[in-house]
C-alpha positions in Angstrom: -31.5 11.5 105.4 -31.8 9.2 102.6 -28.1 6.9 101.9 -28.8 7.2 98.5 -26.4 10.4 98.7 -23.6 8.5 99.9 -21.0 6.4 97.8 -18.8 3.4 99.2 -15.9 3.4 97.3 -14.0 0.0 97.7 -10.4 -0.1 96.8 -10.0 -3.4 95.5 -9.4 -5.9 92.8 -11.9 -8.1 90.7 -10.6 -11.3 91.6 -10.8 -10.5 94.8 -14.7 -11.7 95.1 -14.8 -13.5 98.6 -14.5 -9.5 99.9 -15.8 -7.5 97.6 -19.5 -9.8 97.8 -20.4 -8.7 101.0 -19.9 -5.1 100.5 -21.6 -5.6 97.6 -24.5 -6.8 98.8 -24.5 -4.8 102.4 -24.8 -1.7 100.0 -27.3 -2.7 98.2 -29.2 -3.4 101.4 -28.8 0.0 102.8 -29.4 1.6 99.3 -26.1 3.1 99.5 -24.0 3.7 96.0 -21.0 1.3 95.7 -18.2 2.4 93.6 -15.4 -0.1 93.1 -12.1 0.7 91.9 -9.4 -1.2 90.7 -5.9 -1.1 90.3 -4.6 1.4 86.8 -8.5 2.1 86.3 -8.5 5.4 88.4 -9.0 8.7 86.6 -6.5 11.4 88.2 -7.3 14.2 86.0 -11.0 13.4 86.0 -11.7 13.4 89.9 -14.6 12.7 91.4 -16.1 15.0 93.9 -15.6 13.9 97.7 -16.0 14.3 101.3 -17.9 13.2 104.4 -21.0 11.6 103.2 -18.7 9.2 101.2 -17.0 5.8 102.9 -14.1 4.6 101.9 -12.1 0.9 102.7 -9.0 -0.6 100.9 -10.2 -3.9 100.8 -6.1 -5.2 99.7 -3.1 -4.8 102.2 -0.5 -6.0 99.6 2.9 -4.3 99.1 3.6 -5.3 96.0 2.2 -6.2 92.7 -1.1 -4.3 90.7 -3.0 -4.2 94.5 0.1 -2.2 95.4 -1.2 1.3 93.6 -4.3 0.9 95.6 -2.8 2.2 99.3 -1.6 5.7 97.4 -5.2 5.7 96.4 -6.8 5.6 99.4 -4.5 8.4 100.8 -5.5 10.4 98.2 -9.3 10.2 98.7 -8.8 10.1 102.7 -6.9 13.4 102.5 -10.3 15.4 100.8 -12.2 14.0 103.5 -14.1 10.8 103.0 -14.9 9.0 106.3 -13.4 5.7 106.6 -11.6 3.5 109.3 -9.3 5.6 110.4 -9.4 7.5 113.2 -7.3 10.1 112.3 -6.0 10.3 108.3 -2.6 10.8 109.2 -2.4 7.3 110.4 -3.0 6.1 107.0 0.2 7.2 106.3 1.8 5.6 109.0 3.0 1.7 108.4 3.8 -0.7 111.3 6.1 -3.4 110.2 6.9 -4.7 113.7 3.3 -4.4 115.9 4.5 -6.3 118.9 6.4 -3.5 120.5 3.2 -0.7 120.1 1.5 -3.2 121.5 3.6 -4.6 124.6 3.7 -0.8 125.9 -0.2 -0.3 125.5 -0.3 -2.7 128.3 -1.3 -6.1 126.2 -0.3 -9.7 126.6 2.0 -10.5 123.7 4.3 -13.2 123.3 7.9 -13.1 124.4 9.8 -11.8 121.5 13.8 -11.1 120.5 13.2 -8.2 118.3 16.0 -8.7 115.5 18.2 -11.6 115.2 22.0 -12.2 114.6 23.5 -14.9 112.8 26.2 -14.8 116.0 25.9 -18.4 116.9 26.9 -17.4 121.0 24.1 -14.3 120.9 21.4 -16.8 119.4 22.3 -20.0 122.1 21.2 -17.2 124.5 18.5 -15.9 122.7 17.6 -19.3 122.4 17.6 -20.0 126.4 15.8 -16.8 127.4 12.9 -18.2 125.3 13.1 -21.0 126.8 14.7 -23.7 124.9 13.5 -25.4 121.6 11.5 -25.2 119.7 11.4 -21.6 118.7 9.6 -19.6 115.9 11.5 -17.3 113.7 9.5 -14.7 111.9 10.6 -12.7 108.7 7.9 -9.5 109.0 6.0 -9.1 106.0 4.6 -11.9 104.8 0.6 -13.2 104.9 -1.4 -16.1 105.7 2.3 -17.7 107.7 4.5 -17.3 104.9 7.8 -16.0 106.8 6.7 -17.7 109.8 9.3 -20.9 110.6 9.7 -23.3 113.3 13.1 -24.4 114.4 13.2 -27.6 117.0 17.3 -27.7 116.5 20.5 -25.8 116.7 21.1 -27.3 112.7 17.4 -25.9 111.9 18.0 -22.4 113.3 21.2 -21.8 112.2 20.1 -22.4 108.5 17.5 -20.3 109.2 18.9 -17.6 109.8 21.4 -17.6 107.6 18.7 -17.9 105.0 16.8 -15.1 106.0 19.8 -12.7 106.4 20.1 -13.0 102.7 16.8 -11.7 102.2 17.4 -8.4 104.9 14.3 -8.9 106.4 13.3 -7.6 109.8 13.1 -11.0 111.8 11.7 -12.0 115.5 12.4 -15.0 117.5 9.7 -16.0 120.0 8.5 -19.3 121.7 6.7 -21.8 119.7 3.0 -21.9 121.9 1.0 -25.0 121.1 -2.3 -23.3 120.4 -5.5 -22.5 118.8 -5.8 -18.9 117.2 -9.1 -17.0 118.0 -9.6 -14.4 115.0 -12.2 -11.4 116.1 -13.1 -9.1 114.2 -13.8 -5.6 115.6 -15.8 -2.9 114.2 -16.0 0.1 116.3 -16.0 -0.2 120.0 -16.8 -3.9 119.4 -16.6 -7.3 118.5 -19.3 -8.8 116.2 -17.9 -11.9 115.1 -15.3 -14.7 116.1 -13.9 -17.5 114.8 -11.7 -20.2 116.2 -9.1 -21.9 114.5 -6.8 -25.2 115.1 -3.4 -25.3 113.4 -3.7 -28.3 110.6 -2.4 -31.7 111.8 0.7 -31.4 109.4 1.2 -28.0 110.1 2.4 -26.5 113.3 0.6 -22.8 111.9 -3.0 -22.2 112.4 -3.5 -18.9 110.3 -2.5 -20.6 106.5 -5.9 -21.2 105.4 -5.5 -24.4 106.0 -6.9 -24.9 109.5 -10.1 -26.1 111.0 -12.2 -23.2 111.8 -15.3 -23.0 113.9 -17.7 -19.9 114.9 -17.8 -18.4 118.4 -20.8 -17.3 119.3 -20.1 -15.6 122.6 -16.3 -15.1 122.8 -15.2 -14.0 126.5 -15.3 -10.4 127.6 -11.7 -10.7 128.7 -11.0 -11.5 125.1 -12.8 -9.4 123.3 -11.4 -6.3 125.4 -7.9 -7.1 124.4 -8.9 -7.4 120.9 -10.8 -3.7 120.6 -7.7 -2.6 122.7 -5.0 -3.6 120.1 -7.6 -2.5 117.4 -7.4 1.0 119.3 -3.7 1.0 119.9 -3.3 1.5 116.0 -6.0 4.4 115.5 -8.1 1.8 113.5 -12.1 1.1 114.1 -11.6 -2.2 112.2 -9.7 -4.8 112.4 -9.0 -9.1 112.4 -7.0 -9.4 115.6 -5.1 -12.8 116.0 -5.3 -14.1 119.6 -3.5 -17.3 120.3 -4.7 -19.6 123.0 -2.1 -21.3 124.8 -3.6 -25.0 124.7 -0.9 -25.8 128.1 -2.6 -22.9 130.4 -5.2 -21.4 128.6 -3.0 -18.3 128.4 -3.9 -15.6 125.6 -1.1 -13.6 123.4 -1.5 -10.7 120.9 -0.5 -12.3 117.3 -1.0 -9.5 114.8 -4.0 -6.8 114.3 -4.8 -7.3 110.4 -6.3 -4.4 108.7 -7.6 -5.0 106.2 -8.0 -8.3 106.7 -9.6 -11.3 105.5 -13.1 -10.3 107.6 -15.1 -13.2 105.0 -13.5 -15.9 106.4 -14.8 -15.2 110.2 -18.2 -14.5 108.4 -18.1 -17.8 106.5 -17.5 -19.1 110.3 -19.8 -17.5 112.5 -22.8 -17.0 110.2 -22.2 -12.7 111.3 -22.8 -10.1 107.9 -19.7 -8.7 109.0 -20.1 -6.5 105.8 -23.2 -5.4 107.2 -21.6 -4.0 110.3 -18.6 -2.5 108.2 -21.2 -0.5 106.1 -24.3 0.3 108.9 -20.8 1.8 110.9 -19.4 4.1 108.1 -22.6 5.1 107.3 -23.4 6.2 111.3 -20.0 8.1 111.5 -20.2 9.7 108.0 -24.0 10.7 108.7 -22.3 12.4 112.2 -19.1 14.3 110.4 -22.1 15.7 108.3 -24.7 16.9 110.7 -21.4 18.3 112.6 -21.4 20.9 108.8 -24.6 22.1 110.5 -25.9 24.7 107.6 -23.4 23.1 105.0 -24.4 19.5 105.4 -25.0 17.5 102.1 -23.7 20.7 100.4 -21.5 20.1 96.9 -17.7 20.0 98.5 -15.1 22.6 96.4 -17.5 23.0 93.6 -17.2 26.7 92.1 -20.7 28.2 90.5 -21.6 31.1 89.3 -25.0 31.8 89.8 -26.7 34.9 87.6 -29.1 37.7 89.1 -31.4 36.7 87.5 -31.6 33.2 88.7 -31.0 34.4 92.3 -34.2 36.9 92.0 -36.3 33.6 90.8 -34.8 31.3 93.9 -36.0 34.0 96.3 -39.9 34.2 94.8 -40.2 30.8 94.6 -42.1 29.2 97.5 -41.7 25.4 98.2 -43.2 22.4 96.6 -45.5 21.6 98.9 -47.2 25.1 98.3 -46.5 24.6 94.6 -43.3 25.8 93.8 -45.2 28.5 92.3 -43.6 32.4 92.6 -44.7 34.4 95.2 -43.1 38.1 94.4 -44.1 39.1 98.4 -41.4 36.9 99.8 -39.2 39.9 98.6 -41.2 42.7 99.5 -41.3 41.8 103.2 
């Protein structure tokens, strides 16, 4: 079956480039249509007919701002059937602020983590000793490329912290600070088809702000990639950046975060992997199974209401097919 009858329709925004390229260009490469929509510029009343054969991915994971408008989007075409990421559609609907605690009872190494903080100074000197000891890492959830993420190495730095971020009435974590390097692998499917390392900047104690050194790994260990298709799983998604930190004291590995979307160009830049390529050559696999699964009704016009005259339905049944002519053949309705 030819892709030229499916559409990829990538919810994203124009200045967003560094993602929407290799989608771009994987499309082209398989012949398959690439629709791209932007925040505002979706039609409601004019919509576009959908189901199966289409793929679908929200490039943006933002909260706020234009990119905002483009998760209600995607519901909206997941929900009349397009085949995307998901594994189910409901769990596009479902938003995990807090991912350690899913992930921690699916049997994964995560770090140690006070789940919600208290500006109680006695409660936090214990918090403080069940971790450990200094320094410590306090995390405000929501926030991208480390922003929210904070390193206290004193009582006088935590306490500020936190009051800080109790003004803002954030959900925040306490957890160990790890001396590491971050593995970022990116699964797709049942797999991992690209890695990247990364090494927190030498004025920075963070290794996922963009600003650390990042290398390619070519063969990541099985160990490792297991965990990150696990936590993948654990969220119903078939794609996702999962953020592995290395503990650079005992080689140890902890569950960060499971990013979808995510930033997927930037392990591509790294390893040399068309991790677009995969993302497409996958959708396209599972949308071309949900429609052979229609068995008679495959690549069939989805909700589409026709009326088709007598007349026209007598001339469909004497007319043979092309490679006899398409010429009419009146016995084909006197047998």
């Amino acid at each position: 079956m030819s892709n030229s009858l499916s559409r990829f329709f990538l919810l994203t925004t124009p200045t967003y480039e560094r993602a929407n390229a290799p989608l771009r260009a994987a499309c082209a490469a398989r012949s398959v249509e690439l629709v791209e929509i932007y925040p505002g510029q979706f039609d409601f009343g004019n919509l576009p007919h959908v189901g199966p054969s289409d793929m679908l991915y929200r490039a943006q994971s933002a909260f706020q701002g234009p990119s905002a408008t483009l998760m209600p989007l995607e519901q909206f075409l997941l929900v009349r059937g397009v085949t995307s990421f998901y594994k189910s559609v409901d769990k596009a609907f479902a938003l995990v602020t807090n991912q350690t605690m899913p992930l921690e009872q699916n049997g994964l190494p995560v770090i140690p983590t006070i789940h919600g903080i208290t500006r109680d100074r006695k409660v936090l000197r214990q918090y403080v000793d069940q971790l450990g000891g200094f320094p410590v890492v306090v995390k405000a959830l929501g926030g991208q490329n480390g922003q929210g993420v904070l390193r206290a190495d004193s009582w006088q730095a935590l306490f500020s912290l936190v009051d800080f971020v109790a003004l803002t009435g954030q959900l925040t974590l306490m957890m160990p600070y790890l001396p590491h390097s971050q593995y970022r692998l990116v699964v797709v499917g049942d797999a991992v088809v690209a890695a990247s390392r990364q090494t927190p900047h030498p004025q920075d104690f963070r290794s996922n702000t963009g600003m650390g050194l990042g290398e390619g790994v070519p063969n990541p260990p099985a160990e490792l990639c297991d965990i990150a298709v696990r936590a993948t799983h654990t969220f119903q998604w078939e794609f996702g950046g999962v953020d592995v930190l290395e503990d650079t004291r005992d080689g140890r590995w902890y569950l960060s975060e499971v990013n979808f979307p995510c930033a997927y160009y930037l392990c591509q830049d790294a390893s040399g992997v068309d991790i677009g390529l995969h993302m497409v050559d996958y959708l396209l696999t599972k949308s071309r199974a949900a429609m052979e699964a229609k068995g008679g009704k495959a690549w069939q016009p989805v909700n589409r209401q026709r009326q088709v005259s007598a007349a026209l339905r007598a001339y469909a049944a004497m007319t043979t097919s092309a490679d006899k002519g398409a010429v009419r053949d009146v016995t084909q309705v006197e047998r």
